[in-house]
N, C-alpha and C positions, 0 to 999 in steps of 0.2 A: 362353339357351334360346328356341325359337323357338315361335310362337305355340301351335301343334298339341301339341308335347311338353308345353307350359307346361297344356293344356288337362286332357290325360289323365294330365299328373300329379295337378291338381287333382283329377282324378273318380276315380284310383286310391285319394286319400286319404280323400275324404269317402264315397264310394258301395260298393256291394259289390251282385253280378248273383247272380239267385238263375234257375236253369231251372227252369219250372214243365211241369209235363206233365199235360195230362186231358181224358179222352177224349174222342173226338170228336164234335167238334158243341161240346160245351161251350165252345170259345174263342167260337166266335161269339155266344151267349149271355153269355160273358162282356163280348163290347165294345157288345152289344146295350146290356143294363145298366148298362155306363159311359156309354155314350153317353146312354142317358135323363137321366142326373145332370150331363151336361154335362161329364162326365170322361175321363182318357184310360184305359186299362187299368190302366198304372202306378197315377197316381191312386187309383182305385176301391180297387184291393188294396189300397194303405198306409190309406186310409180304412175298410178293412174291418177291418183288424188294430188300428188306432187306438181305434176302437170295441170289439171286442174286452178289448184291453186298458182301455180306461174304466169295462168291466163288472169286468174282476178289480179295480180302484182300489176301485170302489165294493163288492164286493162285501169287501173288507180294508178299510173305511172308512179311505181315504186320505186326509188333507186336500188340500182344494187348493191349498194355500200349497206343499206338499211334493209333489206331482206333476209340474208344469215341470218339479222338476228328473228326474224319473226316465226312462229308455228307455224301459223296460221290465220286465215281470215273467213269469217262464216257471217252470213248475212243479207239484207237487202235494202234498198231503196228507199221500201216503205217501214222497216222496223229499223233499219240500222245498222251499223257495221258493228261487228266485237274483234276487237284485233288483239291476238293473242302472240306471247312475247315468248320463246326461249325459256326464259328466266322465268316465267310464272305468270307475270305482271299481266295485266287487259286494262284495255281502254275498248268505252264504247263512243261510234260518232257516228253524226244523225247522216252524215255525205260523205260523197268520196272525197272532197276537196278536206273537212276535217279528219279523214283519214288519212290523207298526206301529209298533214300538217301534225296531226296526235303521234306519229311516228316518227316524223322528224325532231319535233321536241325531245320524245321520249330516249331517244339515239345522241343525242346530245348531249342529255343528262347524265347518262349511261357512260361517255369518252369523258 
């Protein structure tokens, strides 16, 4: 496999492009703001969604020991939490309290 193929295969497996559209003027406001941060556009978003999600951790009193491992968490009250693992793995729970509880399990299994 030659360097270029060997490259995008790599960025096939690990990465995934997401097109963002909004309205205009806002991109520029968008790199304006990264740029204050020292960031690239990229950056800034994943840093914005990071935080984000640090508010739902906190807001499901997550432990920290049990965070690293998670992606992510998307969801609501009335459909339900999908709590996404590192690793792959998802669980879904109808509350927060069983999503304290699906993570702590799962984190256990896992040491």
């Amino acid at each position: 496999m030659d360097k270029n193929r060997y490259k995008q295969q790599f960025y096939d497996d690990h990465y995934e492009r997401i097109h963002l559209a909004v309205p205009k003027g806002m991109k520029e406001i968008i790199k304006t703001l990264a740029s204050e941060k020292g960031m690239s556009v990229n950056a800034y978003l994943q840093d914005l969604v990071r935080k984000d999600q640090e508010g739902m951790f906190d807001t499901m009193q997550i432990a920290d020991r049990n965070r690293e491992q998670i992606a992510g968490i998307q969801g609501n009250m009335h459909d339900g939490y999908d709590v996404i693992f590192k690793d792959g793995h998802q669980i879904h729970c109808r509350t927060k309290k069983d999503v304290r509880a699906g993570i702590i399990e799962y984190c256990k299994e896992k040491d």
